[in-house]
C-alpha positions in Angstrom: 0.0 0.0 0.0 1.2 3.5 -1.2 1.5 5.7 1.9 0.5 9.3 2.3 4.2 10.7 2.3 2.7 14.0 3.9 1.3 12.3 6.9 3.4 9.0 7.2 5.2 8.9 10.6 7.9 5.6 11.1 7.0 6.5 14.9 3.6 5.7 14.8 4.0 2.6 12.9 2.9 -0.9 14.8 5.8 -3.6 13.7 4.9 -7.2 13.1 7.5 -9.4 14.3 8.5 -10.6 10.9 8.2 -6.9 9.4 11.0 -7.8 7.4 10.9 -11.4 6.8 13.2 -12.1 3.5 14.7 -8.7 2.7 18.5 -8.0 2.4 19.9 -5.3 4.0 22.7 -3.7 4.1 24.2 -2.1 7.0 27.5 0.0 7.2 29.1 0.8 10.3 27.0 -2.3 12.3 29.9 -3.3 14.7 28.3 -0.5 17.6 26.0 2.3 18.6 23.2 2.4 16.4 24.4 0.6 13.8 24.9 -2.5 15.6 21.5 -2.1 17.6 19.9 -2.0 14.0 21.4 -5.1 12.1 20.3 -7.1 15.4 17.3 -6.0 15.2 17.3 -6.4 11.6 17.9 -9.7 12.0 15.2 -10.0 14.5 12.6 -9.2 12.3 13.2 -11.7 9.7 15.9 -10.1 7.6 19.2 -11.2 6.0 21.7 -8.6 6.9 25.0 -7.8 5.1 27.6 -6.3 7.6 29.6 -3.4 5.7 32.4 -2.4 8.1 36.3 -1.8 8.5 36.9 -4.2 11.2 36.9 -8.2 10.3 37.0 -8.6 14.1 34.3 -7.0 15.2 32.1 -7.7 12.1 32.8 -11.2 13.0 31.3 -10.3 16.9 28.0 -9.6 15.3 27.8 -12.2 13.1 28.1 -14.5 16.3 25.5 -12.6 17.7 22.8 -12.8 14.7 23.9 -16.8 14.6 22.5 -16.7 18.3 19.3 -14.8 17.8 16.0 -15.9 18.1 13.6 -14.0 15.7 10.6 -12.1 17.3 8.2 -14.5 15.5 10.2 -17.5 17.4 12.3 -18.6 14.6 16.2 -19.1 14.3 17.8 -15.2 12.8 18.9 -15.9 9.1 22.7 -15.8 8.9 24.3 -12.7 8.0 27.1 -11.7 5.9 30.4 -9.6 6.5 31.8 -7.5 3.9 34.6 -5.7 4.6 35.3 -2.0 3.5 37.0 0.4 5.1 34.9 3.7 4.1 38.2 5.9 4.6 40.5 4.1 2.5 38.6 1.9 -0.3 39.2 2.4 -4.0 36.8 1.8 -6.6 37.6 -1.7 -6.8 36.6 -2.6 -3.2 32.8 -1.1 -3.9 32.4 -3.0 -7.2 33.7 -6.4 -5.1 30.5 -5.5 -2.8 28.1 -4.9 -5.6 29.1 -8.0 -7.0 28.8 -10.6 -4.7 25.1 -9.1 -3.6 24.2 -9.4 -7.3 26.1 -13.1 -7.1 24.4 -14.0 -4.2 20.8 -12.2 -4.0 20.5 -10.9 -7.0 18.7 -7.6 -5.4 18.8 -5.6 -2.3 15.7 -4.6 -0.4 17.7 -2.3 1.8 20.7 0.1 2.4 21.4 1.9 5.5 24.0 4.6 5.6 24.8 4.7 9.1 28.9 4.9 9.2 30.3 8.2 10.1 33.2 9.6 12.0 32.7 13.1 14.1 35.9 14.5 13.6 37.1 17.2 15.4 34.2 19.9 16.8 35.9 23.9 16.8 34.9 26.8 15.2 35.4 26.9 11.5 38.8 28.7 11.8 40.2 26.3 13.8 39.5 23.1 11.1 41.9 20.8 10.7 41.9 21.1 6.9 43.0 16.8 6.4 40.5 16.4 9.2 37.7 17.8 7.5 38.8 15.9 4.3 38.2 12.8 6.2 35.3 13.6 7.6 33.4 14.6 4.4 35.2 11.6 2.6 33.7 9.0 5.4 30.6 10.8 6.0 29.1 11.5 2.3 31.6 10.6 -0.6 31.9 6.6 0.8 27.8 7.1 1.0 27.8 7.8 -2.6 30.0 5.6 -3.9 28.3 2.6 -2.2 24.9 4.0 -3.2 26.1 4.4 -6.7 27.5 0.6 -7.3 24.7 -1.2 -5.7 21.9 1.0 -7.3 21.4 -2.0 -9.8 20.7 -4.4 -6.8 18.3 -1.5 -5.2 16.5 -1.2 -8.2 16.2 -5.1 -8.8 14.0 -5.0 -6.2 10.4 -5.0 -5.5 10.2 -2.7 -2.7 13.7 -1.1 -1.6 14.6 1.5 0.8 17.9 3.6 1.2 18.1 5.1 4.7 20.7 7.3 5.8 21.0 8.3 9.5 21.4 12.4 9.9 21.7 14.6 12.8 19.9 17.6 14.2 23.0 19.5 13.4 22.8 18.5 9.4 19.6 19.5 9.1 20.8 23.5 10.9 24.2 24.1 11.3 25.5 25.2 14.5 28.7 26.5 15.9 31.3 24.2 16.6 30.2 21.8 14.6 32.3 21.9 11.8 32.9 19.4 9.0 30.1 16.8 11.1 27.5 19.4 11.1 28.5 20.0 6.9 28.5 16.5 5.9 25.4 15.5 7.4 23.9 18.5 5.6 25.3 17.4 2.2 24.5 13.7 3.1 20.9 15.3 3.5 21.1 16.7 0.1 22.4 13.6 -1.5 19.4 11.3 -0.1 17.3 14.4 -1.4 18.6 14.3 -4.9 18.6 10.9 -5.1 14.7 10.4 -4.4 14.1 12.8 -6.8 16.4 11.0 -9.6 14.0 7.5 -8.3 10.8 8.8 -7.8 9.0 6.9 -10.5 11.1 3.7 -9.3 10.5 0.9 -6.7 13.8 2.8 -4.5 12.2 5.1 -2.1 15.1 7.5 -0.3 15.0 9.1 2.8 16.9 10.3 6.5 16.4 9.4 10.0 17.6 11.6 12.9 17.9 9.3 15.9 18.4 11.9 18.2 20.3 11.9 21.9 21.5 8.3 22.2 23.7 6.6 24.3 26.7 5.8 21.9 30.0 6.1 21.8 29.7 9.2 19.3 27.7 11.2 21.6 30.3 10.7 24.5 32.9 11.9 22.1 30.8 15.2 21.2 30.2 15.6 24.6 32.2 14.2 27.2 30.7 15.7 30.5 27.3 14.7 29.7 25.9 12.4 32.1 25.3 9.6 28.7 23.8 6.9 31.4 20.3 9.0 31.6 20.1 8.7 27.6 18.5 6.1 25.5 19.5 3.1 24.5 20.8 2.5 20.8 18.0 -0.6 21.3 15.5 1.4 22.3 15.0 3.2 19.2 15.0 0.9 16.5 11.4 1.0 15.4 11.2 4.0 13.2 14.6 2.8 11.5 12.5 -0.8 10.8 9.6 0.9 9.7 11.1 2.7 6.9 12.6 -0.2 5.8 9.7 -2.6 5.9 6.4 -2.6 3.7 4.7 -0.5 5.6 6.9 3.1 4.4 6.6 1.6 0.7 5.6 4.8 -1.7 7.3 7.4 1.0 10.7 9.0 -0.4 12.5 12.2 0.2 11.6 13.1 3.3 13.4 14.0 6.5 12.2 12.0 9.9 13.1 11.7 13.3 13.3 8.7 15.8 12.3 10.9 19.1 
């Protein structure tokens, strides 16, 4: 069912426990924080999850994890996949290895979550590392689009697919101190934006998610003196993120939502 993209809210959505029962999705940066919260629950809900990070190691930790899960709906999790890429340092070469073995494997892919990004360093703009914002814009919203861009072949292969990439408050209005972050989250805004326009009369619906104040190991780096123990749970605010990835958001593209 087409949804009314002017009054769909992923808050306000009631999950089924197999809301995603046999889609593919791909998740960068799943090894902590929100990322990691999100291919478990992912997994939970039925889905086959491909693990897009830098570290084997830890990549490997979540696989164990998935291979432990027990579905919402009471059955085993589906495996998952690891496939490594570091986001700072891959060449063109690493991308197409990734779009190849989905279209190997799957032949499609129902999902793509953009959740990898690195902070940086906050100060005010005259004070920017120059190689430091490099990085960050590099990680943050030129890796986006390169991964975007190889695997839009498996995206548009299927059915019903959704590419989701997790913003801030601070990309959406810049404020001080923020630097390259708070620029690269607006561009990776603009990107998702562009996008959904370019696939608006395709079966690829494009849009952001703010999560919001989480307990992660990002928001203890922004802000170090903040008591993080009295804010969310990455776990606790995976509904919305399932929601626009599940049947239920099909139709709804280019918009801007958040998860509080």
């Amino acid at each position: 069912m087409t949804q009314d993209t002017d009054t769909f809210d992923p808050r306000r959505i009631t999950l089924r426990p197999d809301e995603l029962d046999g889609r593919v999705i791909a998740v960068t940066g799943p090894t902590a924080g929100l990322g990691r919260a999100l291919a478990l629950e992912c997994a939970r809900r039925g889905a086959e999850v491909i693990l897009i990070g830098r570290s084997v190691k830890k990549l490997e930790a979540v696989h164990a994890e998935i291979d432990a899960l027990v579905r919402h709906d009471g059955r085993p999790a589906l495996p998952a996949s690891i496939a490594p890429l570091d986001l700072e340092r891959a060449v063109a070469g690493d991308y197409d290895a990734i779009a190849t073995a989905v279209e190997q494997r799957w032949g499609r892919l129902d999902g793509l979550v953009h959740n990898a990004a690195i902070l940086g360093q906050p100060s005010p703009i005259e004070s920017q590392d120059v190689p430091t914002w490099v990085k960050v814009m590099h990680v943050n919203v030129t890796a986006p689009f390169a991964l975007t861009q190889v695997l839009l072949p498996a995206l548009r292969a299927s059915p019903d697919a959704s590419v989701l990439g997790v913003s801030s408050s601070v990309g959406r209005r810049g404020r001080a101190y923020w630097g390259a972050y708070s620029v690269s989250k607006g561009a990776l805004e603009n990107l998702l934006q562009v996008l959904a326009d370019e696939l608006g009369k395709t079966t690829v619906r494009v849009n952001s998610l703010n999560p919001g104040k989480a307990r992660t190991g990002m928001r203890r780096q922004a802000y170090p003196a903040e008591d993080i123990g009295t804010l969310p749970l990455p776990e606790s605010l995976m509904a919305p993120f399932v929601a626009l990835l599940g049947p239920q958001s099909r139709g709804v593209s280019g918009r801007a939502f958040d998860a509080q």
